[in-house]
Structures are given as structure tokens and as C-alpha cells.
C-alpha positions in Angstrom: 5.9 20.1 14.4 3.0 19.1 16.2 -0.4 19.2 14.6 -3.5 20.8 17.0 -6.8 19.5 16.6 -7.1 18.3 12.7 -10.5 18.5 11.1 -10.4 14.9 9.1 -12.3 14.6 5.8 -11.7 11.7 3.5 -12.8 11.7 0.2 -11.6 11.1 -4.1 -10.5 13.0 -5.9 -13.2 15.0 -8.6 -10.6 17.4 -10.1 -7.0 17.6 -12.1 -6.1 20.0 -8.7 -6.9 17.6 -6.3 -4.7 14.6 -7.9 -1.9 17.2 -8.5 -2.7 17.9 -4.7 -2.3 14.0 -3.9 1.2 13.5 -6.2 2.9 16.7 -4.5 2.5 14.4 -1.1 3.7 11.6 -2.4 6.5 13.8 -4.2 7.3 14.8 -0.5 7.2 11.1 0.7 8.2 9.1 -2.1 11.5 11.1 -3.6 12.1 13.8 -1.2 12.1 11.0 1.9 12.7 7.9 0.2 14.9 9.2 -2.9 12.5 7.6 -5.1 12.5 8.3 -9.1 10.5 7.8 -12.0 10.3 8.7 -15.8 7.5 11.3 -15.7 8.0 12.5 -11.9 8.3 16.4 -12.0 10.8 17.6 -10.4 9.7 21.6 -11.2 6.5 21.2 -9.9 7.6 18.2 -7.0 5.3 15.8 -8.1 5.3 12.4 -8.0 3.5 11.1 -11.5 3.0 8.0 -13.5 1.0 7.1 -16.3 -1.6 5.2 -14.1 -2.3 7.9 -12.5 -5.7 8.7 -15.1 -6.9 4.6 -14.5 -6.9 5.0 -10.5 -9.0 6.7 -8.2 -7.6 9.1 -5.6 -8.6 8.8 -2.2 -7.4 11.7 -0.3 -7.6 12.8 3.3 -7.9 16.5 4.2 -7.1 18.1 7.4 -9.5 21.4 6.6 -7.9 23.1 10.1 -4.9 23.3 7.5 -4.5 26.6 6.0 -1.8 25.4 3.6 -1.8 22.0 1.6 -4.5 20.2 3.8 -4.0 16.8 1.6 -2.6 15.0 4.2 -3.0 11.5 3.3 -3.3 9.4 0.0 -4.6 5.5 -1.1 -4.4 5.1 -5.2 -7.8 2.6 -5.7 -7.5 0.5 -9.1 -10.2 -1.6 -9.5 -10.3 -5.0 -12.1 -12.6 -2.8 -14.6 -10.1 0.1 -14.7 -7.2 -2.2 -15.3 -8.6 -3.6 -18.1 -8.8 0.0 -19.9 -4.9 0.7 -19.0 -4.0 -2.7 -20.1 -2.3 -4.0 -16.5 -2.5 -3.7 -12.6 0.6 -1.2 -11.7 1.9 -4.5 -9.6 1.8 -6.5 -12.3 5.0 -5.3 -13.7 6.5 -6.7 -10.3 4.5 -9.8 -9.3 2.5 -12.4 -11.5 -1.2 -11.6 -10.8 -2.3 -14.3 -13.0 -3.7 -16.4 -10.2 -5.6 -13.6 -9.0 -7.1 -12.5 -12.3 -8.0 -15.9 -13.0 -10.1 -16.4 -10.2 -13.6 -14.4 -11.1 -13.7 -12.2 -8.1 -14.0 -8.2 -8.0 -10.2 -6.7 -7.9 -9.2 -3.7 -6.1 -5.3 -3.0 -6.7 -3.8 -0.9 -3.6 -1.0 1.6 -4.0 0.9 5.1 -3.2 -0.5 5.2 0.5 1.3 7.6 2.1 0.9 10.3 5.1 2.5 13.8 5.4 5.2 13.2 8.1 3.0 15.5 10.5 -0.1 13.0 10.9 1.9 9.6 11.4 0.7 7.7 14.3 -2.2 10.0 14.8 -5.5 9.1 13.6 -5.3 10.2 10.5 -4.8 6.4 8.9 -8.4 5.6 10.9 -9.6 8.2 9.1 -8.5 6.9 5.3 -9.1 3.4 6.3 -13.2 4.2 6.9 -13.2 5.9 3.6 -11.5 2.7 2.0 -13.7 0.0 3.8 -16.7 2.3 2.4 -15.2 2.2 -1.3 -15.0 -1.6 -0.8 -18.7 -2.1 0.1 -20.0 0.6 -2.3 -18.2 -1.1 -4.9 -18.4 -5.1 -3.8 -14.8 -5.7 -3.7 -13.2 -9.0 -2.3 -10.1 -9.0 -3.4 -7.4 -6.3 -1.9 -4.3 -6.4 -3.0 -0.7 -4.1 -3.8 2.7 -4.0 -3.0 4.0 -2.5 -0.2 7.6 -1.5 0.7 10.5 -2.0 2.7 12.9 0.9 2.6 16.4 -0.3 1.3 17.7 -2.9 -1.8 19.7 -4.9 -0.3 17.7 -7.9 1.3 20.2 -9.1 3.5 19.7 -6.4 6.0 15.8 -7.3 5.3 16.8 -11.2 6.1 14.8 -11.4 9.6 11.5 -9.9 8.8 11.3 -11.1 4.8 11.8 -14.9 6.6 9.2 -13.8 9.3 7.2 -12.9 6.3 7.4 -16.1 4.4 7.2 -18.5 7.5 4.1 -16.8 9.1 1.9 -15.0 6.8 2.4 -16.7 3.2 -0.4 -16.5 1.0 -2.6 -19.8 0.5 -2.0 -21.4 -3.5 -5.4 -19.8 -4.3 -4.0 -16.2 -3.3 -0.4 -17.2 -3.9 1.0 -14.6 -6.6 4.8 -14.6 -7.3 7.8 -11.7 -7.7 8.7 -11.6 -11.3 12.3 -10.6 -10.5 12.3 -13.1 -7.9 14.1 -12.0 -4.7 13.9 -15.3 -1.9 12.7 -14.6 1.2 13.8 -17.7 3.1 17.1 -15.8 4.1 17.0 -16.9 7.7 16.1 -20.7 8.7 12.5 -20.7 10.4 14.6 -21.8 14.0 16.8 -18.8 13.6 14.1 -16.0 13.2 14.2 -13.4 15.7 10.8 -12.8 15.5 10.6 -9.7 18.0 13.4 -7.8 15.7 11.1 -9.4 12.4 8.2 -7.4 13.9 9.7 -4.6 14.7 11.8 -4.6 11.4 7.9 -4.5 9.6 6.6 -1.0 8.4 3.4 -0.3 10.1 1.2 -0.2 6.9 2.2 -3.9 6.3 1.8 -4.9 9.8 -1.9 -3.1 9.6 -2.6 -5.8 6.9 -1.2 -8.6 9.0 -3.5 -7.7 11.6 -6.7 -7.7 8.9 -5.7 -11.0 8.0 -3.7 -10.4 4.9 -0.9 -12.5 3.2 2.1 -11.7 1.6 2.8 -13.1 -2.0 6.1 -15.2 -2.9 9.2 -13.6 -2.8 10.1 -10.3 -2.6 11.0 -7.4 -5.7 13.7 -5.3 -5.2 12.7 -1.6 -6.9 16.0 0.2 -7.6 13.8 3.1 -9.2 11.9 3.6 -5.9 15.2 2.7 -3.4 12.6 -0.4 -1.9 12.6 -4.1 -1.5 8.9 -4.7 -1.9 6.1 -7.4 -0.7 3.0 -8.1 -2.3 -0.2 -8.1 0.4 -3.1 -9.9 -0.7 -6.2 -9.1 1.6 -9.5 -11.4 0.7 -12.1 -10.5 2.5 -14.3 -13.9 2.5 -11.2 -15.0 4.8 -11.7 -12.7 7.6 -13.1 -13.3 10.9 -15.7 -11.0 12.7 -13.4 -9.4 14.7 -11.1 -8.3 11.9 -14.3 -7.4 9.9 -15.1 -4.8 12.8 -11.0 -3.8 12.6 -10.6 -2.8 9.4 -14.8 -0.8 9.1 -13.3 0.8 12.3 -10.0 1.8 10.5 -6.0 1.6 11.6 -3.6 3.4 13.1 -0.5 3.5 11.1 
């Protein structure tokens, strides 16, 4: 279906509605598109629920042109203060975050971003990424971080952009965090990556990251419960350069 002139409005969540809003999207995304599952999704309801859900902030993106669900986009903000109170970062139960916890700066934890199948590769990922470069100032964050996702578990058929990945874009020591389950991602030898399939092969999201000037963490975590092979992105925003400064205020496609 083709979407006609969307009214964008990004904003959080204030309300048990609009989070229920927000996890029937990513109900439709995460298990209806990617046969994702979960101990406390509801399937009666269709909607995608953890028990971080009450530590995170909501950031939701409404097309108000939309007579019928006009949550159209999600971005699930945890930042260092929250974590505390629910005891862990959701990622931590994937990656060791020790090195970033360690290191004294203001945290924001990244997760569930996800767009109604309607708005992808429209502007409605500009339109989420201004609301989450205004959190970030509002709230003095400098260090972005989350997994992101590959869809699949076997990494094999993941070998050319997980070594792209890992030869190009790994994180320096400082930022370095590290898969728990740890999956390599040195599958291919750096002189046998195809690096046009590797891009290619890349989800947009993670590529939009790239492009800010983030890094990937070591080795990959393969999610059986989600059906992904996931990365860890770590964005620090002392490290970026002017131009992706004005990138990522300006927002991103996806």
C-alpha cells in the first residue's frame, strides 16, 4: 500500500495506551515478520512485551493523517540511571557492557526500533532520528549504544558482512564490548571479503550507524528466541566529526 502525504509527529510515550500502542508494532514486526518470541509476548492482544518495558522510555512516531493505528515507528531509550533501577541494560544479557559502564560517561541503551512496513524508506526514520538527537542533548548523553539484528541464526550465510563488520568498523579497546555467547565474526579472511555483497548484505539501521560513525562490538550473539544473529553498535558521540554531527541532528533514512 502506498502511504499519501503522512503528517509526522515524534514524541514518548505519557500513557499505558501509548506503550501498548508501541508493542502491537513491534508485535507486527518482531513475531509476525521475523517469527520472534518471548516469555511475556501476548499473543491475544499481538503484543510484543518484556519486563523492561516499565525501565525504558518510548519514543514513538505518529503519522496523525492515519485514521487507524497512526504509531508508525518506535526507538526503546534506556538511559544509565534507569538501568540501575531494573538491575541491567536489556543487551547486557548478550554482550559484556562492563567496559562501558566502567568508563563514567552518560549511557543511553538503544533497542526495539522498528517501522510499520508502510513507512520504510520514506522519511519517516528522519523523523524519529530528530526526536532521538533531541533526547540526547536534552539529556547529555554520549554514549549510544544496543544491539541490532541480522535476520537468520546461522552465521555462515552472515559470513561476508559479519567479516566486513569486524575488519572495517570494530570498536576501539575503550568502546570494545564483547558477545557473551561468543559467535566469531572473522568467517571470511580480510582478502576474500566481498565487500559490495558485505554492504549490501547490512540492514539499513546498522548501516545508518556506520555512517554516524559507530562501531560494532566483538563477536556476534546468535538469538534463537528472536530468529537473529545480532551485533552490538556502540555510537560515542565525542568521536564524531562535524559533518556526521550535522547527519545524525538532521536524521536518517532507513
Amino acid at each position: 500500500m502506498t502511504v499519501n502525504a503522512p503528517q509526522f509527529i515524534a514524541r514518548l510515550a505519557t500513557s499505558a495506551d501509548e506503550i501498548e500502542a508501541a508493542q502491537r508494532l513491534r508485535y507486527q514486526v518482531f513475531v509476525e515478520e521475523l517469527g520472534g518470541a518471548g516469555d511475556l509476548i501476548d499473543h491475544e492482544k499481538r503484543l510484543e512485551q518484556d519486563r523492561f518495558d516499565p525501565f525504558f522510555d518510548h519514543l514513538l512516531l505518529y503519522d496523525v493523517s492515519r485514521e487507524n493505528d497512526p504509531v508508525v515507528g518506535v526507538y526503546r531509550l534506556l538511559r544509565g540511571d534507569k538501568a540501575e533501577e531494573v538491575g541491567q541494560f536489556y543487551s547486557e544479557d548478550e554482550y559484556d557492557l562492563t567496559i562501558l559502564r566502567a568508563s563514567g560517561r552518560k549511557l543511553l541503551e538503544l533497542g526495539r526500533s522498528c517501522l510499520h512496513a508502510d513507512y520504510r524508506g520514506s522519511m519517516a526514520m528522519f523523523h524519529l532520528w530528530n526526536a532521538l538527537a533531541r533526547y540526547v542533548f536534552d539529556n547529555g548523553i554520549e554514549v549510544l549504544f544496543g544491539v541490532a539484528s541480522f535476520h537468520g541464526t546461522d552465521a555462515n550465510l552472515l559470513a561476508q558482512p559479519l567479516s566486513h563488520l569486524n575488519d572495517r568498523h570494530l570498536a576501539p579497546v575503550d568502546l570494545r564490548v564483547r558477545a557473551r555467547a561468543y559467535q566469531p565474526m572473522t568467517l571470511v579472511p580480510a582478502d576474500k571479503i566481498d565487500r559490495r555483497r558485505a554492504v549490501l548484505e547490512t540492514p539499513a539501521l546498522i548501516k545508518a550507524y556506520l555512517k554516524l560513525g559507530g562501531f560494532v562490538g566483538d563477536g556476534a550473539f546468535v538469538d534463537h528466541r528472536f530468529n537473529t544473529t545480532d551485533v552490538c553498535l556502540v555510537l560515542d558521540t565525542a568521536r564524531m566529526n562535524e559533518k556526521q554531527k550535522n547527519l545524525y541532528l538532521r536524521g536518517n533514512d532507513r
